[in-house]
N, C-alpha and C positions, 0 to 999 in steps of 0.2 A: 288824457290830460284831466278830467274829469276824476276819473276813477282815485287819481294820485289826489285829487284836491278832498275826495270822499276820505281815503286811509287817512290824507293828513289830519282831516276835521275830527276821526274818530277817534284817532292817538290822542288829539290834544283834549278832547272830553273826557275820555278813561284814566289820563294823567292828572287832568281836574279833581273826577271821582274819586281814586288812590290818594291824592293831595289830600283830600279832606275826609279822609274815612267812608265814604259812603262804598267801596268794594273792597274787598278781599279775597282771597284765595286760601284755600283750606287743602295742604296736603294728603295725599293717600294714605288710609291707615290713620288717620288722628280726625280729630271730633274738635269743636271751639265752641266751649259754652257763651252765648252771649246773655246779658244783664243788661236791663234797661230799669232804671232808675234802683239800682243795687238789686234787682228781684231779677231771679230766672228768667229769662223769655222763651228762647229758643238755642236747638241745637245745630251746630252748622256741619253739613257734611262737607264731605273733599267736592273740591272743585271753587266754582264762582260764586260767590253770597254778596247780600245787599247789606249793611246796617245805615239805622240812622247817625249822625254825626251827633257826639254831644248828649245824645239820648239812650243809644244802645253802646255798649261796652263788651269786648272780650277779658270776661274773666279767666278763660287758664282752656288750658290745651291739653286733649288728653289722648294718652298713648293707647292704640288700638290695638297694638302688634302683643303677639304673645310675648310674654316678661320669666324669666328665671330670677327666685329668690333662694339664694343659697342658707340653709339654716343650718347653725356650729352648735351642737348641744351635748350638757354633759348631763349626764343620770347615771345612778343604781340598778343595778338586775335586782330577779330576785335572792343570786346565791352573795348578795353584797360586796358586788363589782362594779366600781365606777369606768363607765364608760365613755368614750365621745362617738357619738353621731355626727354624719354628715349631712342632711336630707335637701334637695333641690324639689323648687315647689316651683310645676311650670304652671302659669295665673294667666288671665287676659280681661279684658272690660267688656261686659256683652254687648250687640254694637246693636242698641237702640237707644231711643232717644229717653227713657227711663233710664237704664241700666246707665247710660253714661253720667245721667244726671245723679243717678244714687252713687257710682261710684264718685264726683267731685266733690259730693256735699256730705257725704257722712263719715268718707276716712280722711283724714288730714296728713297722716303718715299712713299709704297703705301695705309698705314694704314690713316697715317695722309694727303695724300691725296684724298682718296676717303673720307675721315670723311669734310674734307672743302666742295664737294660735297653735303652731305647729309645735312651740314648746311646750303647752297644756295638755296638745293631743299625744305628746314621745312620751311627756313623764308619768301620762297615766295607762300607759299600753306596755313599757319596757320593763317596767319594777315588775311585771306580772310574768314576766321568763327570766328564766336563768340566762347566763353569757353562752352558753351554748346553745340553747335556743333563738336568741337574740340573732343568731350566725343565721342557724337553721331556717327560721323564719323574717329572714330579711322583709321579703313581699309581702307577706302578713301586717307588718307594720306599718309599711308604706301604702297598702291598702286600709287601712286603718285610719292614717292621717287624711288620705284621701277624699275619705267618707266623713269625715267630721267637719274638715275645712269648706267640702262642698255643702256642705247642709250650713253651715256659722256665714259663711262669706258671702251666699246666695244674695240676701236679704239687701246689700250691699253694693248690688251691683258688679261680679266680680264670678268665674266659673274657673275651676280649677281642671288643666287638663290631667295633668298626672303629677305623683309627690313619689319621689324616689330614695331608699335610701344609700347614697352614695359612698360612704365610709361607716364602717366598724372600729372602732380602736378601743383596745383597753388599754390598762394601764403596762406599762414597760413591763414589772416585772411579775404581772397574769400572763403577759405572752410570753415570757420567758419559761414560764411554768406552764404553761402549756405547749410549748413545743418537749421541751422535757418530755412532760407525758404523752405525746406524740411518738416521741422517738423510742420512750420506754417499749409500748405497745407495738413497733415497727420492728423491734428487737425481737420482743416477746415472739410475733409473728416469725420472724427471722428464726428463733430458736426452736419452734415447732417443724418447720422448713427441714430445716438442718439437721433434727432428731427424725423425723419420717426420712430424708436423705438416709440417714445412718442404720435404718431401720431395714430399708429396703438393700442395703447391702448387706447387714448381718444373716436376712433371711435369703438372700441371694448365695451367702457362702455358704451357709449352713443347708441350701437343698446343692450345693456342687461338693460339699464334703460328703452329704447322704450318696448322693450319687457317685461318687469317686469311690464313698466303702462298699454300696453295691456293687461297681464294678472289680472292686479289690477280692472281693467275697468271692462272686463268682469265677474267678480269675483262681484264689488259691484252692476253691472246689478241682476246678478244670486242673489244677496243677496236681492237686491229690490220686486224681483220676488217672493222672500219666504216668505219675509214680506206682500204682496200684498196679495199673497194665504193664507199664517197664519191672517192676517187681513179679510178676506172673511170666511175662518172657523170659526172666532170668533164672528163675526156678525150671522154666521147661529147660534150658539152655544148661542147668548143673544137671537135669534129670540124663540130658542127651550125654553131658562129658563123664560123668558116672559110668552110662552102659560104655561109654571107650576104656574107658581103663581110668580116668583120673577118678581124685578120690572127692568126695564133698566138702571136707575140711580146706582141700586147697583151692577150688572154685571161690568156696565162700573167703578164702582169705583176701581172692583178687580182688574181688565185688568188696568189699572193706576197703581195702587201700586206696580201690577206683574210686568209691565215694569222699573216702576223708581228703585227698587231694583236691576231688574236682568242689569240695566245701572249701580247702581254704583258697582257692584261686577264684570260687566267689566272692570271699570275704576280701580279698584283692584289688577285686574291680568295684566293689560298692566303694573303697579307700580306708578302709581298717588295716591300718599295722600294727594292731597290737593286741593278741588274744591271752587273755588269763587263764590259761587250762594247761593241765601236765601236756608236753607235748613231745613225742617221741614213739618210733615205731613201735617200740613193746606196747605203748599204752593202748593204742590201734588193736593190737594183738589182746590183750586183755578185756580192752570192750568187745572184741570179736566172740572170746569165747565165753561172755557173759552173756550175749543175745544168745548165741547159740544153746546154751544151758538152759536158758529162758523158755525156747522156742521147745527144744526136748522137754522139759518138765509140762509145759502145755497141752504137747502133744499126746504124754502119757496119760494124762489126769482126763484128757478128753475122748482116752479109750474107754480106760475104767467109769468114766460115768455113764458111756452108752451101754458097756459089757451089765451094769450096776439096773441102771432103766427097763434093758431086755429081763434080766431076770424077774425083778419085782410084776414088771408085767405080765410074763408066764403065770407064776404064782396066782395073778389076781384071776387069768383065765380059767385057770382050772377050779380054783373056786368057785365059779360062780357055773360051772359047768356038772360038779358034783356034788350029789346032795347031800353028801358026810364030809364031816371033818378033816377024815383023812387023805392024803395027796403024797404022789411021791416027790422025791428030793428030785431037785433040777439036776441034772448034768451040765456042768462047765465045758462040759465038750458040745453039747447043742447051740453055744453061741460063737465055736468056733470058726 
């Protein structure tokens, strides 16, 4: 019973207090300047505070929590491109009883003026790169701003945690002409692509065409080869029909016919129908006894130039075998 009559006794003094200013409360994260006779006194922190009624005064409340200032800014590069910037400047009040007091009493607008700030510190950082660098060194400038507003706003009451910059934009049609030349370049690269593709097949065909005529090559070697040995069997084969009683003339007529035939039922199967040359068994006959006249005249001319050889060489022996002039005449019967 007691106890109930203590809570009641103390509710009704604290509802006194609050009635008349003498208590307040001071939320978490914020600061209450108090003023006693218009002049600074003291700073209230979060929780329970005492003022006098009448005497002391809260002049203004201030935000302890970390604050985002969005800043919209436009400027020139250096290759004279105007651009818009985004930059977000994250800020806070330092939480002393200085720091709060400098921040109340010396900005009056501190949004709009730290934002004048961050536009002294873009337009004298950005004219000094081109829009391509601009891109390239985003962080460069946002650490740039960083570093200047920390050093201007200190003084202030005021610590900057980071300044970012959020957007790039030029104007419509810089990005229009820069994607252009974007795409130009992507092409370019495309067309290099494309010529090495073409490259490595040309030089792909051209070692399977080397190799196809190596193999061709040695292929119609090999084919030379079979013919030269099949042309030697067949000469032994007129040598063998000779000693039977047949005559040469007519061996070699067969071997003629057998050939021109087994050519045109080549030219058959490759799909040629249509050959422009006299054609008829006389002419077979006529080419027959043109090789063969051929092959006789060859035959002869390569007696006589050995019969021609022997001689002159005798000659030279005996010359040089006796020590006069004179020598007798060769016998043509000695190289029979």
């Amino acid at each position: 019973m007691e106890a109930i009559l203590i809570f009641k006794a103390l509710a009704g003094l604290f509802g006194v207090l609050f009635t008349f200013g003498l208590v307040f409360i001071v939320k978490q994260k914020t600061a209450v300047i108090i003023e006693r006779f218009g002049k600074f006194q003291t700073v209230a922190k979060p929780g329970l505070n005492f003022k006098i009624p009448l005497v002391d005064k809260k002049a203004g409340t201030i935000n302890l929590r970390v604050m985002e200032l969005p800043v919209d800014i436009e400027t020139k590069t250096l290759d004279d491109v105007f651009v818009r910037l985004v930059v977000s400047v994250q800020y806070y009040v330092v939480e002393t009883d200085e720091g709060i007091r400098q921040s109340f009493y010396k900005f009056d607008n501190p949004a709009r003026q730290i934002q004048s700030y961050v536009f002294d510190s873009i337009r004298s950082e950005v004219p000094k790169l081109t829009l391509d660098e601009v891109f390239a060194e985003k962080d460069k400038i946002a650490s740039a701003v960083q570093k200047e507003l920390s050093e201007t706003i200190a003084q202030y009451g005021y610590a900057i945690i980071k300044a970012l910059v959020t957007d790039i934009d030029p104007d419509a049609k810089v990005k229009h002409s820069m994607n252009e030349i974007n795409a130009a370049k992507r092409m370019k690269e495309a067309a290099k692509e494309y010529a090495e593709a073409d490259k490595i097949k040309v030089v792909a065909a051209a070692e399977a065409e080397a190799t196809s005529k190596k193999l061709q090559g040695e292929g119609i070697a090999a084919q030379r080869v079979a013919i030269a040995n099949g042309l030697k069997e067949s000469v032994a084969e007129v040598r063998g029909a000779m000693e039977e009683g047949v005559t040469g003339r007519e061996v070699m007529n067969m071997l003629f016919m057998t050939q021109h035939y087994d050519t045109i039922s080549r030219l058959a199967e490759e799909g040629v129908n249509t050959i422009f040359m006299p054609y008829s068994p006389s002419t077979v006959g006529d080419l027959q006894t043109q090789i063969q006249s051929s092959l006789l005249s060859a035959d002869a001319i390569t007696k006589a130039t050995k019969v021609s050889d022997i001689a002159v060489a005798t000659k030279k022996s005996r010359t040089a075998t006796r020590p006069d002039d004179s020598f007798d005449e060769v016998d043509s019967e000695d190289f029979e």
